[in-house]
PyMOL Python script that loads the backbone (N, CA, C, O; Angstrom):
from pymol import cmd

cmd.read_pdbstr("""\
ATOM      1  N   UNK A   1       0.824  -1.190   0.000  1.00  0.00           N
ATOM      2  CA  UNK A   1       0.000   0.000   0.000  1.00  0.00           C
ATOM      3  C   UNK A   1       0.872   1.259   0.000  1.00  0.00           C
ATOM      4  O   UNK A   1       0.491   2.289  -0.556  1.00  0.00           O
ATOM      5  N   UNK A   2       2.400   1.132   0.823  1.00  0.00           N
ATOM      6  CA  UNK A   2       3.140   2.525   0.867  1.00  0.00           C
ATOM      7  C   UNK A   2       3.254   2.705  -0.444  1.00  0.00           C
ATOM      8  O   UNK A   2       3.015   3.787  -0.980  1.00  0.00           O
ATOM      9  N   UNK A   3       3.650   1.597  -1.105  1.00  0.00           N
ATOM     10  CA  UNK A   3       4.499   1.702  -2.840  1.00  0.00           C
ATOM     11  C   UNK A   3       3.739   2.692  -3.352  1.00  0.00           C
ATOM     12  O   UNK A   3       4.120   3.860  -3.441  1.00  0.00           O
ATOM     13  N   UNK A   4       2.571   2.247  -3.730  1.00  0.00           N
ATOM     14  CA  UNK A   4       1.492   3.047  -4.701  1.00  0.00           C
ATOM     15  C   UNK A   4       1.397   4.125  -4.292  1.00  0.00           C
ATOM     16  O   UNK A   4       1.800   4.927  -5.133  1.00  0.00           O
ATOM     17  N   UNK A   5       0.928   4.762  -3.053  1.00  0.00           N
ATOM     18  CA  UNK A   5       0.933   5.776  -2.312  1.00  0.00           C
ATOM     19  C   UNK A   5       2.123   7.127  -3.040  1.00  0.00           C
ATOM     20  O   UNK A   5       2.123   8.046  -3.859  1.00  0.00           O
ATOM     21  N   UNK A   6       3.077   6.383  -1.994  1.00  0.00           N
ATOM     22  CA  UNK A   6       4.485   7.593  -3.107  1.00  0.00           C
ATOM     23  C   UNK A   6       4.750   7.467  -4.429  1.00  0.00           C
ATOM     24  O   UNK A   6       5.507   8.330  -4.873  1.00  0.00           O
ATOM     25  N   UNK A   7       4.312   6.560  -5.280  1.00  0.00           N
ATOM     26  CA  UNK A   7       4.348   6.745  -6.274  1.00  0.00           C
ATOM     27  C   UNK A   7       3.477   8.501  -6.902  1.00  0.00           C
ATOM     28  O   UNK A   7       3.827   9.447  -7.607  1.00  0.00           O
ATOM     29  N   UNK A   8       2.973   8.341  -6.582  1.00  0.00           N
ATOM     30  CA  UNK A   8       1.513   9.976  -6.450  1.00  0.00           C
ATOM     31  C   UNK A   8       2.924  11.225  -5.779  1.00  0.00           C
ATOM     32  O   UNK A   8       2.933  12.430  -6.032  1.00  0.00           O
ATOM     33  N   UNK A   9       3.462  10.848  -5.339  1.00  0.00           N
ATOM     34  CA  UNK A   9       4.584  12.037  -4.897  1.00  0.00           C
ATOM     35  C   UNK A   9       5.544  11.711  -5.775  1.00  0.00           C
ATOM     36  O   UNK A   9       6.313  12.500  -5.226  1.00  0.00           O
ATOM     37  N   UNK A  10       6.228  11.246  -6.676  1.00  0.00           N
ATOM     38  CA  UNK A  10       7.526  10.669  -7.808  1.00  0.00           C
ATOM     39  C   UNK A  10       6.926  11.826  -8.413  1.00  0.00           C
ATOM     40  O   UNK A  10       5.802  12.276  -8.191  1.00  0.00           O
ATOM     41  N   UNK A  11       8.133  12.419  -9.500  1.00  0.00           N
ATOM     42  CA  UNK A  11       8.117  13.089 -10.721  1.00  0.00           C
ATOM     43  C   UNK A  11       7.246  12.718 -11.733  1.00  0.00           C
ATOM     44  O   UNK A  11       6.584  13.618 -12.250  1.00  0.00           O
ATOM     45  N   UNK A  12       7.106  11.561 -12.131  1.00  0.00           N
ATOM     46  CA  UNK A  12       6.695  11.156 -13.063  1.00  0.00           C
ATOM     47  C   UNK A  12       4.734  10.688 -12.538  1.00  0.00           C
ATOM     48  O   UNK A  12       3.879  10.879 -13.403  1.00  0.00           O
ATOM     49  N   UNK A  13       4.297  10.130 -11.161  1.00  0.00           N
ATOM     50  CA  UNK A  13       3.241  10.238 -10.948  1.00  0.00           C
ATOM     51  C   UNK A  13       2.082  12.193 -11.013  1.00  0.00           C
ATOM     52  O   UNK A  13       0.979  12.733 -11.091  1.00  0.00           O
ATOM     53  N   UNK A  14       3.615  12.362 -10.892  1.00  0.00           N
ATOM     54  CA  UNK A  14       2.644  13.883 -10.828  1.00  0.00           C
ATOM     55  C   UNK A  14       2.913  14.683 -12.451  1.00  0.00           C
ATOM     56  O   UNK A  14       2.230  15.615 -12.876  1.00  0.00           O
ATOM     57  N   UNK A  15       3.914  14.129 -13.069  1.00  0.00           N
ATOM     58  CA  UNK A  15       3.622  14.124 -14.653  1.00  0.00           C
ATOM     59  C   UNK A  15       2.440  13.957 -15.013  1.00  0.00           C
ATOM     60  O   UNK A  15       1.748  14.754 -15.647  1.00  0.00           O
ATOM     61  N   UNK A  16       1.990  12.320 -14.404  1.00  0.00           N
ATOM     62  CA  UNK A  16       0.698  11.452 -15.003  1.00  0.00           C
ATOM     63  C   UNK A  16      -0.456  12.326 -15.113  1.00  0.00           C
ATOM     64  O   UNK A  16      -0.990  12.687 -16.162  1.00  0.00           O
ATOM     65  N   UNK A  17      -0.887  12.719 -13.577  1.00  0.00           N
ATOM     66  CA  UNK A  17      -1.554  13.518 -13.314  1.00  0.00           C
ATOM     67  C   UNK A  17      -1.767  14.607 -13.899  1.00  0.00           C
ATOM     68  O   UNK A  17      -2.974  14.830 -13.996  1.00  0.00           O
ATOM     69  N   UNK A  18      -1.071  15.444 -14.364  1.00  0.00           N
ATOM     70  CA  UNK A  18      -1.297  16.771 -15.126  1.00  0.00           C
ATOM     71  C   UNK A  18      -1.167  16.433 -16.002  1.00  0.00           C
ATOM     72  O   UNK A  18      -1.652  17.271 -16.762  1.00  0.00           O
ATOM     73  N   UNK A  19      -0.555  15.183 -16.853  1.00  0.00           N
ATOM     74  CA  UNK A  19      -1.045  14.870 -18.216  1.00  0.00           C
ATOM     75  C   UNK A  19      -2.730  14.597 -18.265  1.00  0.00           C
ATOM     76  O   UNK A  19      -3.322  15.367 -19.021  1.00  0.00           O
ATOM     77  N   UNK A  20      -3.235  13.998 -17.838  1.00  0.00           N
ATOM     78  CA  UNK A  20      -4.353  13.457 -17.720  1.00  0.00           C
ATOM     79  C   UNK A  20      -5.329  15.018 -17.400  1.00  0.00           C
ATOM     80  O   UNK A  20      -6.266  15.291 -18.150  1.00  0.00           O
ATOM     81  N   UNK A  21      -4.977  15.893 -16.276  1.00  0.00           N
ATOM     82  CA  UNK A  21      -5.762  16.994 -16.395  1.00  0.00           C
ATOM     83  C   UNK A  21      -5.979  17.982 -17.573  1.00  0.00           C
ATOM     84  O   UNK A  21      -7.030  18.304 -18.128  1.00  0.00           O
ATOM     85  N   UNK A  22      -4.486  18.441 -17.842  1.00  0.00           N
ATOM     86  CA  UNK A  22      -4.273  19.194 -19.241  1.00  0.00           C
ATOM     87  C   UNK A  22      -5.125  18.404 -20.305  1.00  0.00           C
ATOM     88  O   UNK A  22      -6.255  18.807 -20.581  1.00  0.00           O
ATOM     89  N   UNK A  23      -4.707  17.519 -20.779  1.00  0.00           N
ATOM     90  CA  UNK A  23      -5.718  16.482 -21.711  1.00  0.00           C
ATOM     91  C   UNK A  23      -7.171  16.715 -21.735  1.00  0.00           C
ATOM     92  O   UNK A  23      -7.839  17.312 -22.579  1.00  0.00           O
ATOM     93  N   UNK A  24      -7.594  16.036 -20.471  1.00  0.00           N
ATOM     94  CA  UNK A  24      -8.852  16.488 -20.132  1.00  0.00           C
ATOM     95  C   UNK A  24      -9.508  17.690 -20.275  1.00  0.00           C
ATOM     96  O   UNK A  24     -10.679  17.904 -20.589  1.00  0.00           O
ATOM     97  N   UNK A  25      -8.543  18.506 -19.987  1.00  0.00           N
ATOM     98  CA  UNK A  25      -9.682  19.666 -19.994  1.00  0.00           C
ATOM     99  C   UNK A  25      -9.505  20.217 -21.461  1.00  0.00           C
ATOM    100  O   UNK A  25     -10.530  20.718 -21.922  1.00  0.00           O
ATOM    101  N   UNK A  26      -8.773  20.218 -22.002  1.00  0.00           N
ATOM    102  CA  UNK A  26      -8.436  20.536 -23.849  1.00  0.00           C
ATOM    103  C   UNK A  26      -9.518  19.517 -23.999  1.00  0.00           C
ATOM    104  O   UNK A  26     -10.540  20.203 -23.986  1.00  0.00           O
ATOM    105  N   UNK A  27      -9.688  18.917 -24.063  1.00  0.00           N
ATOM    106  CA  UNK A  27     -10.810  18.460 -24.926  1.00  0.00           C
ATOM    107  C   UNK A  27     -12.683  18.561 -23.872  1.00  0.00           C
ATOM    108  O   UNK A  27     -13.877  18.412 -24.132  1.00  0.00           O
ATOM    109  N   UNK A  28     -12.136  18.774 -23.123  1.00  0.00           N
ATOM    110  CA  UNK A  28     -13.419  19.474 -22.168  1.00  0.00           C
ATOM    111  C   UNK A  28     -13.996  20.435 -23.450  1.00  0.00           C
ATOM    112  O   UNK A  28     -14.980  20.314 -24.181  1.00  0.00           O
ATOM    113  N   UNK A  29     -12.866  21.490 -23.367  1.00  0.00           N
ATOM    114  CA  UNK A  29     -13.323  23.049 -24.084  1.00  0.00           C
ATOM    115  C   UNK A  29     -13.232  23.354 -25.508  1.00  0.00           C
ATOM    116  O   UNK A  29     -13.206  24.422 -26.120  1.00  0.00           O
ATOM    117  N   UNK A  30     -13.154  21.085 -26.186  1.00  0.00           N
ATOM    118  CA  UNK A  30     -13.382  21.025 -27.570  1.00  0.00           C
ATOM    119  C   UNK A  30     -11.948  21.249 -28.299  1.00  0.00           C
ATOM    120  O   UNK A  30     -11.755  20.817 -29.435  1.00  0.00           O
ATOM    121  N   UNK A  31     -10.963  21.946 -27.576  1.00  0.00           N
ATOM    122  CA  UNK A  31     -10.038  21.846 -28.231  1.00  0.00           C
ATOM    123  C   UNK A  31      -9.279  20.494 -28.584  1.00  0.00           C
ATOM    124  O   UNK A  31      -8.212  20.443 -27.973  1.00  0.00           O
ATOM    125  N   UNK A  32      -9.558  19.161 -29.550  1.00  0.00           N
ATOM    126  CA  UNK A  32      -9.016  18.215 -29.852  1.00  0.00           C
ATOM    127  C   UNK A  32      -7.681  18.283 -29.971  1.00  0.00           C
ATOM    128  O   UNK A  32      -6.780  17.729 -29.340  1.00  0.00           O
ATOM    129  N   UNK A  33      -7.676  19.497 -31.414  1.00  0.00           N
ATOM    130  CA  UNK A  33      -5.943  19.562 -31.767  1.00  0.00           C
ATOM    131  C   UNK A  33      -4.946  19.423 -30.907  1.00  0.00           C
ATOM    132  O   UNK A  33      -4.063  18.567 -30.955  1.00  0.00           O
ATOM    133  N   UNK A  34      -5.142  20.626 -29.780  1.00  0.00           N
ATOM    134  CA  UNK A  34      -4.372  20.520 -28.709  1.00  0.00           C
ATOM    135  C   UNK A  34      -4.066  19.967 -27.782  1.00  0.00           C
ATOM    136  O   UNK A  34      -3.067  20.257 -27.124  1.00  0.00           O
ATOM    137  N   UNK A  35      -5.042  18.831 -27.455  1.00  0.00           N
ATOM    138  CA  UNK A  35      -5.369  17.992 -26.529  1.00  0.00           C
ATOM    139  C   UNK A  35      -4.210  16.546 -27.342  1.00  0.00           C
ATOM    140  O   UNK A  35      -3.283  15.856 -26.917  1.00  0.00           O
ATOM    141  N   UNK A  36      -4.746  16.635 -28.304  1.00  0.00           N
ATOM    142  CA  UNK A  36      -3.783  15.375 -28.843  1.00  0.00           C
ATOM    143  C   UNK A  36      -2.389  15.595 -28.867  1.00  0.00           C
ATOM    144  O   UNK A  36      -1.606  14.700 -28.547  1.00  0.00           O
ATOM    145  N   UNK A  37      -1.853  17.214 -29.380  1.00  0.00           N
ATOM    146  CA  UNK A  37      -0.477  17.522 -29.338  1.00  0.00           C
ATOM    147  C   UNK A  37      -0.105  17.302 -27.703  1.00  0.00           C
ATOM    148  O   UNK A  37       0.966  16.718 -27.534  1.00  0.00           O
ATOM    149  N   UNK A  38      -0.643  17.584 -26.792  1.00  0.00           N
ATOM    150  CA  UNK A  38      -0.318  17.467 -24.898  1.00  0.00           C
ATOM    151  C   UNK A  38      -0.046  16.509 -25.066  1.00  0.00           C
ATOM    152  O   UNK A  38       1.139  16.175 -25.083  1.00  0.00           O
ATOM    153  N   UNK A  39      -1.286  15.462 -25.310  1.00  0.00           N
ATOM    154  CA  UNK A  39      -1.197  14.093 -24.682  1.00  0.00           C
ATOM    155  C   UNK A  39      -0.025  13.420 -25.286  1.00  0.00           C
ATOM    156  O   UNK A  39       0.525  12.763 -24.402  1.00  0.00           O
ATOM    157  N   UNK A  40       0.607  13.302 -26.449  1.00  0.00           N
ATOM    158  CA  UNK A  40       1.141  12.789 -27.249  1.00  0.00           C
ATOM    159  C   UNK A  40       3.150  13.828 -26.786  1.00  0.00           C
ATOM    160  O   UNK A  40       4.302  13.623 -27.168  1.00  0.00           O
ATOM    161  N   UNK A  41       2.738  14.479 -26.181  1.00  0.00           N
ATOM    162  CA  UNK A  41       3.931  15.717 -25.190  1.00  0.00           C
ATOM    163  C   UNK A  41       4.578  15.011 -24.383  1.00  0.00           C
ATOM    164  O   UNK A  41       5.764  14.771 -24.159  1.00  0.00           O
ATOM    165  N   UNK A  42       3.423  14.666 -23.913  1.00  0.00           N
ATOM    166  CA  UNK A  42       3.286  14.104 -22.331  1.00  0.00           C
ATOM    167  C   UNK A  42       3.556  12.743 -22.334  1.00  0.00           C
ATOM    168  O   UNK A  42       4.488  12.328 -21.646  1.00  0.00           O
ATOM    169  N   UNK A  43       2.817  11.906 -23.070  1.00  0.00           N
ATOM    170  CA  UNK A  43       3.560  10.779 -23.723  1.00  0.00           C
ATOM    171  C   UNK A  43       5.292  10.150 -23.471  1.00  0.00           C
ATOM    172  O   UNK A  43       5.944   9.177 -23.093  1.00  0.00           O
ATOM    173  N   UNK A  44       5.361  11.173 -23.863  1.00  0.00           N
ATOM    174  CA  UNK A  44       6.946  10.937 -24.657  1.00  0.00           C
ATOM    175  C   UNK A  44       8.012  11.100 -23.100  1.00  0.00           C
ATOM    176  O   UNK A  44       8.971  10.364 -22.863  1.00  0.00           O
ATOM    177  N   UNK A  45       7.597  12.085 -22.321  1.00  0.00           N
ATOM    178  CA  UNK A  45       8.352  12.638 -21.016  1.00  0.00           C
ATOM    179  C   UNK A  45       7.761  11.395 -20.326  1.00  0.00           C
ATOM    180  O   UNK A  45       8.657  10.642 -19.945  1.00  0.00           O
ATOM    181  N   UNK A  46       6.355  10.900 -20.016  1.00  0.00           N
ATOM    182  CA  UNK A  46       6.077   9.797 -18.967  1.00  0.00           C
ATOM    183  C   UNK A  46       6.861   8.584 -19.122  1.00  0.00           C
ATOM    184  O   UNK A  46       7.408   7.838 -18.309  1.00  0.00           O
ATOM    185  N   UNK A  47       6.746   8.591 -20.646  1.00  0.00           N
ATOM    186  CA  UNK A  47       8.046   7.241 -21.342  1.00  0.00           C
ATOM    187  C   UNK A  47       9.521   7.029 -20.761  1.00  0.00           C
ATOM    188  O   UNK A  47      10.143   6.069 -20.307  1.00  0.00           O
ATOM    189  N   UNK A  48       9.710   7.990 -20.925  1.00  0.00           N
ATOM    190  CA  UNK A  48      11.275   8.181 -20.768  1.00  0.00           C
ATOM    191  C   UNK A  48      11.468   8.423 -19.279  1.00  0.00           C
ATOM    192  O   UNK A  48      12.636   8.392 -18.890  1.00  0.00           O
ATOM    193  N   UNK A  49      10.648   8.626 -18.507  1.00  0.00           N
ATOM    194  CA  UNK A  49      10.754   8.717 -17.006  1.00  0.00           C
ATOM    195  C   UNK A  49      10.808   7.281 -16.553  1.00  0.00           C
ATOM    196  O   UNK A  49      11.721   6.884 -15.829  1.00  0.00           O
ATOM    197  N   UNK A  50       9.697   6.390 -17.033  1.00  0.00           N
ATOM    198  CA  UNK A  50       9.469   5.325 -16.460  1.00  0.00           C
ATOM    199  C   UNK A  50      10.733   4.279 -17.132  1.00  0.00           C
ATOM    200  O   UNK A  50      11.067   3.272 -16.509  1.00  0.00           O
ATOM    201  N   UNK A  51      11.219   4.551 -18.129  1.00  0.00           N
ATOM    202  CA  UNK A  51      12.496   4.000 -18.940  1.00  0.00           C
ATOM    203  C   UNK A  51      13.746   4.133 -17.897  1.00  0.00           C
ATOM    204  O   UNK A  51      14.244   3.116 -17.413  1.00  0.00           O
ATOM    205  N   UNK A  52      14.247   5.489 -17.562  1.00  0.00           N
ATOM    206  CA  UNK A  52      14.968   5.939 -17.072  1.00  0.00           C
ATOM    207  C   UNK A  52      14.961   5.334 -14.968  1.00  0.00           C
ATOM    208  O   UNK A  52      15.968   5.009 -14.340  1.00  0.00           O
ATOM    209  N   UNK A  53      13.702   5.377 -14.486  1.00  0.00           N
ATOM    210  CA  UNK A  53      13.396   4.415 -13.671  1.00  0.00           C
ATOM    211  C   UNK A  53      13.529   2.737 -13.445  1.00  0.00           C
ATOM    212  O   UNK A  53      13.813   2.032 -12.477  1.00  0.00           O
ATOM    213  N   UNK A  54      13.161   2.473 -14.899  1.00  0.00           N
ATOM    214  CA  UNK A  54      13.490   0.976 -14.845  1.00  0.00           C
ATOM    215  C   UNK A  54      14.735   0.598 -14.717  1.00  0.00           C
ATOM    216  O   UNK A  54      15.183  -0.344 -14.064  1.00  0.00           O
ATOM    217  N   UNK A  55      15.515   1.706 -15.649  1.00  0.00           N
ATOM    218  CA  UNK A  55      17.229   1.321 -15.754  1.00  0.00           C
ATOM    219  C   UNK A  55      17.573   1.751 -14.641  1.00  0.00           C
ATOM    220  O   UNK A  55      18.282   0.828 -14.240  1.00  0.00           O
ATOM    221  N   UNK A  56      17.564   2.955 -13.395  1.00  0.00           N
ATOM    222  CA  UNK A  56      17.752   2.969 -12.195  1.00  0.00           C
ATOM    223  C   UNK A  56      17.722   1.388 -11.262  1.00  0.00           C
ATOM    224  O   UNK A  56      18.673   0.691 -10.909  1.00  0.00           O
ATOM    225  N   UNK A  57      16.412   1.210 -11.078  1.00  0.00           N
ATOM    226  CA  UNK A  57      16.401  -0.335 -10.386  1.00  0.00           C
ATOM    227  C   UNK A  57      17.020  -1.055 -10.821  1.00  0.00           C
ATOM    228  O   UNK A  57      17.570  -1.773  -9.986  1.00  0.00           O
ATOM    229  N   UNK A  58      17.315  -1.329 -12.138  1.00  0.00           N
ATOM    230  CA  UNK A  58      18.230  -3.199 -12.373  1.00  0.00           C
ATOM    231  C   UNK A  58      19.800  -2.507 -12.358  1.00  0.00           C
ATOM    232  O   UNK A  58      20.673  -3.294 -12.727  1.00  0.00           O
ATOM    233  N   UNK A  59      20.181  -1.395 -12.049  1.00  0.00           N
ATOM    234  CA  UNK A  59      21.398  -0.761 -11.748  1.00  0.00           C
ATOM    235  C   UNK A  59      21.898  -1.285 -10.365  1.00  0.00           C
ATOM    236  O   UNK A  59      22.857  -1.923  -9.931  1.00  0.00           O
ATOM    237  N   UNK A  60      20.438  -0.523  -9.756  1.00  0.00           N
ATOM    238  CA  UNK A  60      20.747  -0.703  -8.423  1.00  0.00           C
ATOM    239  C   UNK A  60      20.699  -2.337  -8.087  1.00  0.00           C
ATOM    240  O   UNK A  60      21.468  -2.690  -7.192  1.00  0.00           O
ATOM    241  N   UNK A  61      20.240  -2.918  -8.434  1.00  0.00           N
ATOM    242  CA  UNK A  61      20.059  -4.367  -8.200  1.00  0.00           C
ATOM    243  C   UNK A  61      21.467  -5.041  -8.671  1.00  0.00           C
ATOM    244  O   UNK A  61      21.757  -5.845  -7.785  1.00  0.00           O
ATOM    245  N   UNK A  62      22.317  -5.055  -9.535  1.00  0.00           N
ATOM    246  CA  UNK A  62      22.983  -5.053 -10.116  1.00  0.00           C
ATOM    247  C   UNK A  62      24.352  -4.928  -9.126  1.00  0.00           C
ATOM    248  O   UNK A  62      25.275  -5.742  -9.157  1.00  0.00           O
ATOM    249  N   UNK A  63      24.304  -3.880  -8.343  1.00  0.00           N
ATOM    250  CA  UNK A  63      25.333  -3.073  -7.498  1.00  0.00           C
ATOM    251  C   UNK A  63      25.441  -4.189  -6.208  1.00  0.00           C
ATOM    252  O   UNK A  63      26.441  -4.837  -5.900  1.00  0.00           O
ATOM    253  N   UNK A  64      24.100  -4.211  -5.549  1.00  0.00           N
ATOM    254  CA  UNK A  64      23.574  -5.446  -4.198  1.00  0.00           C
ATOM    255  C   UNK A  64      24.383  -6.756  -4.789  1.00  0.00           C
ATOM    256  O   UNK A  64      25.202  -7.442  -4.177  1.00  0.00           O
ATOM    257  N   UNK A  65      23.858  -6.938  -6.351  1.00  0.00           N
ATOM    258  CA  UNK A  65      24.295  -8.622  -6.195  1.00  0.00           C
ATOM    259  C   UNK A  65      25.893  -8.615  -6.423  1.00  0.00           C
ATOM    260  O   UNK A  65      26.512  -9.625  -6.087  1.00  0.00           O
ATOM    261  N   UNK A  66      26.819  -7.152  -7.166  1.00  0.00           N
ATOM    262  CA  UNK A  66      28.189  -7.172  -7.265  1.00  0.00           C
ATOM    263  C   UNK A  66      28.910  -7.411  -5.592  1.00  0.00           C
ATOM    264  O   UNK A  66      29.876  -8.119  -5.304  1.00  0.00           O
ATOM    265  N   UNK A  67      28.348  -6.845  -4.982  1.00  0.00           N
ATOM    266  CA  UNK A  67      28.494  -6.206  -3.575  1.00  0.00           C
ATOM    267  C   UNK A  67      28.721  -6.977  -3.060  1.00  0.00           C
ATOM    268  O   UNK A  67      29.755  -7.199  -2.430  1.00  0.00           O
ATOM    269  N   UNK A  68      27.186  -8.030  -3.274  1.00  0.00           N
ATOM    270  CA  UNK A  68      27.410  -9.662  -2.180  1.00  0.00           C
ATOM    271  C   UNK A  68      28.546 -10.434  -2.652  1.00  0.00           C
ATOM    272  O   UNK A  68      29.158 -10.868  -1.676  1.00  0.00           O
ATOM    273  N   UNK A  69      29.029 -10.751  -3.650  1.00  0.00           N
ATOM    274  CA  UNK A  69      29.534 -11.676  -4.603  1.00  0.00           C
ATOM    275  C   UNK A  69      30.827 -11.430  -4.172  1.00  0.00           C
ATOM    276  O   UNK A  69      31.698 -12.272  -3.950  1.00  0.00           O
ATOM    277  N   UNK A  70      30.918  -9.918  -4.040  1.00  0.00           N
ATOM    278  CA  UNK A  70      32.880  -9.861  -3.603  1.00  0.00           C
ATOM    279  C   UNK A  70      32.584  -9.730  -2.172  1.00  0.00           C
ATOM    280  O   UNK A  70      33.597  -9.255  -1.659  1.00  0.00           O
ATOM    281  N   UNK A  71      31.696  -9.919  -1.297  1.00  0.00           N
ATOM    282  CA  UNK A  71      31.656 -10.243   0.157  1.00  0.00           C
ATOM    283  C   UNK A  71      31.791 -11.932   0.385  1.00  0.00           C
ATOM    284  O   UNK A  71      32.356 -12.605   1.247  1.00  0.00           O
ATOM    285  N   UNK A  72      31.190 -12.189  -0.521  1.00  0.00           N
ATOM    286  CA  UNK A  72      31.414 -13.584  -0.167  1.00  0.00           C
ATOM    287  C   UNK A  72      32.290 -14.025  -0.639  1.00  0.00           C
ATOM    288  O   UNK A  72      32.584 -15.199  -0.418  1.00  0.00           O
TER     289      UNK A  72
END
""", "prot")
cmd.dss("prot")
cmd.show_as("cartoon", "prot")
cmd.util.cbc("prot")
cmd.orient("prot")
């Protein structure tokens, strides 16, 4: 339950979020065009966050199992 939680505080959860509002409301007020150029903005930055995250963890994972290996 903590995980998900701070996820909503990460860079990239609060990306999500204002992608999803901006979006929303552009096409609330009919503006499509613009709504698709955001979303498709926004897209690209949530991508590369969650990319850039994934390669963080198997780094860090990576480091633990070098770590143990020359401990043991």
């Amino acid at each position: 339950m903590k995980r998900p939680l701070l996820f909503l505080c990460t860079c990239t959860g609060l990306e999500l979020m204002t992608a999803i509002g901006v979006t929303a409301y552009l096409a609330y007020l009919g503006q499509t065009t613009l709504a698709l150029i955001s979303a498709i903005v926004f897209a690209k930055i949530i991508a590369f966050h969650f990319v850039i995250d994934i390669y963080d963890r198997l780094k860090s994972k990576k480091k633990i199992h070098s770590y143990n290996v020359l401990k043991a």
